[in-house]
PDB file as gemmi writes it, atoms N, CA and C in Angstrom:
CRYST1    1.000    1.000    1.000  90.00  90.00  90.00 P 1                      
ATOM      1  N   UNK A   1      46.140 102.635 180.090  1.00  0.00           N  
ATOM      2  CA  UNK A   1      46.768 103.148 181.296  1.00  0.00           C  
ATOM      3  C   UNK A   1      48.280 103.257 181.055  1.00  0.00           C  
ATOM      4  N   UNK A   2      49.182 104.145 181.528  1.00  0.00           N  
ATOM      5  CA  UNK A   2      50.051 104.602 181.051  1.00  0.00           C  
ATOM      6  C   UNK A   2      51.150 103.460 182.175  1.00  0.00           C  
ATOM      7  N   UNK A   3      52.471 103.542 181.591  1.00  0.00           N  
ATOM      8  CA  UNK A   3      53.433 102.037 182.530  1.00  0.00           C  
ATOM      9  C   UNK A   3      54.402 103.331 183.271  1.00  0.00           C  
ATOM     10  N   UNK A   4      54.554 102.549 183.976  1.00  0.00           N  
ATOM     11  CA  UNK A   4      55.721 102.855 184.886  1.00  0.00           C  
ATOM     12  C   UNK A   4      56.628 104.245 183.951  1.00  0.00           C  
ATOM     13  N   UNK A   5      57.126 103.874 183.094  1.00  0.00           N  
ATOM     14  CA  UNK A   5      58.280 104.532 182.811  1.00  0.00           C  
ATOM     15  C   UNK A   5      57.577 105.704 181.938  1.00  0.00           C  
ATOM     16  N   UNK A   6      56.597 106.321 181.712  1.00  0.00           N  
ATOM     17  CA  UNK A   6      55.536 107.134 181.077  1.00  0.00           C  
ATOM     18  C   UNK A   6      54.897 107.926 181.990  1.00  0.00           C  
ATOM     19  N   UNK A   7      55.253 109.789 182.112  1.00  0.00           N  
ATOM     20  CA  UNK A   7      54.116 109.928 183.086  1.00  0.00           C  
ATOM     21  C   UNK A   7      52.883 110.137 182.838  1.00  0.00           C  
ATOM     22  N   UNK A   8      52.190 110.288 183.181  1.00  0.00           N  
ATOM     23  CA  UNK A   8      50.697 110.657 183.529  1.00  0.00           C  
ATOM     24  C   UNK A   8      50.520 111.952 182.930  1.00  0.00           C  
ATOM     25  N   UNK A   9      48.847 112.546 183.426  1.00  0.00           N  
ATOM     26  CA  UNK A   9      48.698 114.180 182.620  1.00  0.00           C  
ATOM     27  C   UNK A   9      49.124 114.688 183.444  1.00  0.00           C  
ATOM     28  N   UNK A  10      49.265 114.608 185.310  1.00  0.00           N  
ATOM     29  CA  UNK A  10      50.118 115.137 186.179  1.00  0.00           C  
ATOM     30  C   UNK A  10      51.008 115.812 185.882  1.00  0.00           C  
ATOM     31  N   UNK A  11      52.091 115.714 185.143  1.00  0.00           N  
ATOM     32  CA  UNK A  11      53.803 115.585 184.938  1.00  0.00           C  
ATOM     33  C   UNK A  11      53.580 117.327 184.354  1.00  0.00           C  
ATOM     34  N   UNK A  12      52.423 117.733 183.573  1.00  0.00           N  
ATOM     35  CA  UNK A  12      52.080 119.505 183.000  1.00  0.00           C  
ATOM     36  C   UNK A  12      51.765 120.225 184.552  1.00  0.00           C  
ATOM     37  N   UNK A  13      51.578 119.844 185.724  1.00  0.00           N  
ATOM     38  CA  UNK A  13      50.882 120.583 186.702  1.00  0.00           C  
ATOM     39  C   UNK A  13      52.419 121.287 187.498  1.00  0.00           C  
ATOM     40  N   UNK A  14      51.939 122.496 188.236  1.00  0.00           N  
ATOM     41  CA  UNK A  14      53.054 123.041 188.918  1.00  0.00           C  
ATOM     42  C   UNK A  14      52.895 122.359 190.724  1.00  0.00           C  
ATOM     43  N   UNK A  15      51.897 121.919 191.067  1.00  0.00           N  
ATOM     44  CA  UNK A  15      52.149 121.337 192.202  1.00  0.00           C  
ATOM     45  C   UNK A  15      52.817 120.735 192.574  1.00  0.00           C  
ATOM     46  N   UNK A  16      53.908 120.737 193.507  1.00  0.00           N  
ATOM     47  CA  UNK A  16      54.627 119.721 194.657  1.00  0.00           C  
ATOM     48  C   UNK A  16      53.828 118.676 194.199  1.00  0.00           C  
ATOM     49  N   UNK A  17      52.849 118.424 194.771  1.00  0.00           N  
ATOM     50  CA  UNK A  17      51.885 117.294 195.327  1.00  0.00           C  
ATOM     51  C   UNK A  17      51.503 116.342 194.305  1.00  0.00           C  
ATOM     52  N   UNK A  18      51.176 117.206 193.294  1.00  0.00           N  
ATOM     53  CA  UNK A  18      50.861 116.542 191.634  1.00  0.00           C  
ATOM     54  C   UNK A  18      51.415 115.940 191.133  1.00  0.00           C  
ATOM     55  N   UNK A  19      52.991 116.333 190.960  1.00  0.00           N  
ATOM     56  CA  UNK A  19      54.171 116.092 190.311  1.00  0.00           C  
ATOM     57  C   UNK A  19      54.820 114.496 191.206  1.00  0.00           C  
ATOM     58  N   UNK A  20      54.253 114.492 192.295  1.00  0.00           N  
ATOM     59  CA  UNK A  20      54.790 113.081 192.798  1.00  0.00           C  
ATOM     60  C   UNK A  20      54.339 111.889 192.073  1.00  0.00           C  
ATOM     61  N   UNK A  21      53.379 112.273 192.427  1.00  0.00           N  
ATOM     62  CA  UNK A  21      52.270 111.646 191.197  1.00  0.00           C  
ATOM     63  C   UNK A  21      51.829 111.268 189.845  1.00  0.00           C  
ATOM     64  N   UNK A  22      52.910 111.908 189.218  1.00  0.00           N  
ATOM     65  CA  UNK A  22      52.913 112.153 187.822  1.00  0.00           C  
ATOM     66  C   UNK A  22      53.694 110.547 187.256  1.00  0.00           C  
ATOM     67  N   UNK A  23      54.272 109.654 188.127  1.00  0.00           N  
ATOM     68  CA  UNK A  23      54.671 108.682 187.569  1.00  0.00           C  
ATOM     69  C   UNK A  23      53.805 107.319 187.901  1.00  0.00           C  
ATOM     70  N   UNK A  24      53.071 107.538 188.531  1.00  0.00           N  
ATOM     71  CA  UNK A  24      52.569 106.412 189.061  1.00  0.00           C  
ATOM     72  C   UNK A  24      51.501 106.033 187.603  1.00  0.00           C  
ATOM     73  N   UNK A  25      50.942 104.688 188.130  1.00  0.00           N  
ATOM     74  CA  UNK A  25      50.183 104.127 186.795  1.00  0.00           C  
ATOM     75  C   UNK A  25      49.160 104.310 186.903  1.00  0.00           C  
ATOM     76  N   UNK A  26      48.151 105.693 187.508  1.00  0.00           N  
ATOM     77  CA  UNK A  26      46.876 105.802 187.863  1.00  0.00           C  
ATOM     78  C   UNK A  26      46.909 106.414 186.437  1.00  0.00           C  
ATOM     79  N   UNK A  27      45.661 106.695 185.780  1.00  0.00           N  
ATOM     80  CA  UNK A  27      45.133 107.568 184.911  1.00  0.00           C  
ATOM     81  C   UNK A  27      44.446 109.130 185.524  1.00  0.00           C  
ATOM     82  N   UNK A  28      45.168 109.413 185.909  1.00  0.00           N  
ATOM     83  CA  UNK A  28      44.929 110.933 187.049  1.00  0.00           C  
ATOM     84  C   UNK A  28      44.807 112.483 185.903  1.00  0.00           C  
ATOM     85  N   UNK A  29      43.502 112.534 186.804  1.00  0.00           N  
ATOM     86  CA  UNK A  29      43.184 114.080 185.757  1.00  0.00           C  
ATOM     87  C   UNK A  29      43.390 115.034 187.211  1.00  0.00           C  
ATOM     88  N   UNK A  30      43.831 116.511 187.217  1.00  0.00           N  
ATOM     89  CA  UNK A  30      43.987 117.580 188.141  1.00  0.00           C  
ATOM     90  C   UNK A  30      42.706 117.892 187.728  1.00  0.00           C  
ATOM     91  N   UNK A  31      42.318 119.072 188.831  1.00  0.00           N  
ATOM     92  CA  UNK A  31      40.890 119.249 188.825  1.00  0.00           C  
ATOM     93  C   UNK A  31      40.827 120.603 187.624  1.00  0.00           C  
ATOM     94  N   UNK A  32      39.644 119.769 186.772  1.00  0.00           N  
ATOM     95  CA  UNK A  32      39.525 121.034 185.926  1.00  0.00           C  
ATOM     96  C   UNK A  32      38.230 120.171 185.059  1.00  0.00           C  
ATOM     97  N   UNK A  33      38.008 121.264 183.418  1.00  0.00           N  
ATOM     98  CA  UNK A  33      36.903 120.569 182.669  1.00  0.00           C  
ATOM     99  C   UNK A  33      37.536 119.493 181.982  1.00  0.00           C  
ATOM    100  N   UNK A  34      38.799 119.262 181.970  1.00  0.00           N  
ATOM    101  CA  UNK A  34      38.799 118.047 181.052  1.00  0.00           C  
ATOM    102  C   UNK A  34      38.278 116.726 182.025  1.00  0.00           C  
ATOM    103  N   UNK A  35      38.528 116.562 183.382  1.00  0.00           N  
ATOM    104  CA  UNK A  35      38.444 115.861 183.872  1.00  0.00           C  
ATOM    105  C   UNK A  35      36.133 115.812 184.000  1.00  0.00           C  
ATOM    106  N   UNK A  36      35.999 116.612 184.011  1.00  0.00           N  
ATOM    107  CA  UNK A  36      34.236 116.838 183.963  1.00  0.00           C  
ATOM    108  C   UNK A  36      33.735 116.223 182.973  1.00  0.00           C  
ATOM    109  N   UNK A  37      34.357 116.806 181.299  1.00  0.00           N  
ATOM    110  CA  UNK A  37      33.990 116.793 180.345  1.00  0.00           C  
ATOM    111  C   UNK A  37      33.860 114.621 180.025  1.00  0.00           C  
ATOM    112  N   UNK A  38      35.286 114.339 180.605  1.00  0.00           N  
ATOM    113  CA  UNK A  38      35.463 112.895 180.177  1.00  0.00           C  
ATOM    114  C   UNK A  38      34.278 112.182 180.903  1.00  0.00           C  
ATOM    115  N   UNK A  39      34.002 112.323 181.918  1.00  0.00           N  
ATOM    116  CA  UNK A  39      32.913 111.833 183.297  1.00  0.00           C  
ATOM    117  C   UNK A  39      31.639 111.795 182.334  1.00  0.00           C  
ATOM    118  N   UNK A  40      31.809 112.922 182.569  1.00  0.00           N  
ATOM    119  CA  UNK A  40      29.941 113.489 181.879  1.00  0.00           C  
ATOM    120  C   UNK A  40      29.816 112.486 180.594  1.00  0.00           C  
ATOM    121  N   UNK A  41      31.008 111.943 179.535  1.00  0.00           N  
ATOM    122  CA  UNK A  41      31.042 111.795 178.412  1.00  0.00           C  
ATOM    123  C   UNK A  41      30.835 110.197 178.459  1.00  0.00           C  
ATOM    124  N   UNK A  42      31.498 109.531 179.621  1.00  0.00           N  
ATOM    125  CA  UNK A  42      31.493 107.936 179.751  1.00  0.00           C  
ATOM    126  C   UNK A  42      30.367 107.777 180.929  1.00  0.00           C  
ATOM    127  N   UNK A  43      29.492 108.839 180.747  1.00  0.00           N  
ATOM    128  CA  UNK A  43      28.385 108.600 182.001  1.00  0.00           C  
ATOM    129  C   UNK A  43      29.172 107.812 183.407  1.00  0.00           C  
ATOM    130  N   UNK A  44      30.400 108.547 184.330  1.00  0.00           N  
ATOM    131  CA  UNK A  44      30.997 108.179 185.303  1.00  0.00           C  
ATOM    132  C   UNK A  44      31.282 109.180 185.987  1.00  0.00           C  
ATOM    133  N   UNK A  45      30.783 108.854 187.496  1.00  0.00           N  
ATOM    134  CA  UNK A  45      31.530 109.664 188.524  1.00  0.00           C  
ATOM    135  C   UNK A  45      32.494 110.362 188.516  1.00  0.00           C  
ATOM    136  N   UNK A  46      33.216 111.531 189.338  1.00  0.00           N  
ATOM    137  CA  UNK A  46      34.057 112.148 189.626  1.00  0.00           C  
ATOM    138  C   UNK A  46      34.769 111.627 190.838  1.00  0.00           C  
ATOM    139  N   UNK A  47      35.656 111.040 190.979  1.00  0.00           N  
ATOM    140  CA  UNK A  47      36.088 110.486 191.920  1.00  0.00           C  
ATOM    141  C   UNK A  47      36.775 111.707 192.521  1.00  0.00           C  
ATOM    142  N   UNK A  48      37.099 112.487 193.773  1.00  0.00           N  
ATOM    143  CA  UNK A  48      37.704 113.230 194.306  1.00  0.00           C  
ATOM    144  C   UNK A  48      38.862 112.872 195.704  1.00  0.00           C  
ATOM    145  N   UNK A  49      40.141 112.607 195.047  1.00  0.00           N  
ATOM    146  CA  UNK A  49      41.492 112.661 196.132  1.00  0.00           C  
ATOM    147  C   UNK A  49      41.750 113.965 196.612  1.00  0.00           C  
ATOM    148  N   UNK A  50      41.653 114.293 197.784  1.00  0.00           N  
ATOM    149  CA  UNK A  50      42.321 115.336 198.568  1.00  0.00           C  
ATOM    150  C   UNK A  50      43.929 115.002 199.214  1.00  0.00           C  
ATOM    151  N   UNK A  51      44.707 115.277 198.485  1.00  0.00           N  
ATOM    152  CA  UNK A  51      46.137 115.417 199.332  1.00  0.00           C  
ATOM    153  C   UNK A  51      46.393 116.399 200.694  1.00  0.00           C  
ATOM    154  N   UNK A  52      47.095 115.656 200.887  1.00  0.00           N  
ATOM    155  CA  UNK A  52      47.497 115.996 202.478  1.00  0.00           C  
ATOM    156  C   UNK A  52      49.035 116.151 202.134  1.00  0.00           C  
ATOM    157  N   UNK A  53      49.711 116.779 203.588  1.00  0.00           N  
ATOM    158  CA  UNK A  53      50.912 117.182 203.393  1.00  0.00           C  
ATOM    159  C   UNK A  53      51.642 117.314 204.740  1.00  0.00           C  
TER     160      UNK A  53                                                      
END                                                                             
């Protein structure tokens, strides 16, 4: 998991919303196949955050 001072895969996205996000210490995928591909691969859920604004 990535620290504080490291961002996330966030930090490549053009969203407002994403980019807040991009520092925090979650391991955060934007919605796409990499985020499918890893799931499918460690036999795990898709967890889905909807931002608000």
């Amino acid at each position: 998991m990535p620290n504080k001072s490291e961002p996330n895969r966030l930090i490549a996205e053009k969203s407002p919303y994403l980019l807040q996000h991009a520092h925090n210490p979650v391991d955060w995928f934007p919605w796409g196949e990499e985020a499918f591909e890893k799931a499918k691969r460690e036999n795990k859920p898709v967890l889905v955050s909807i931002g608000y604004s």
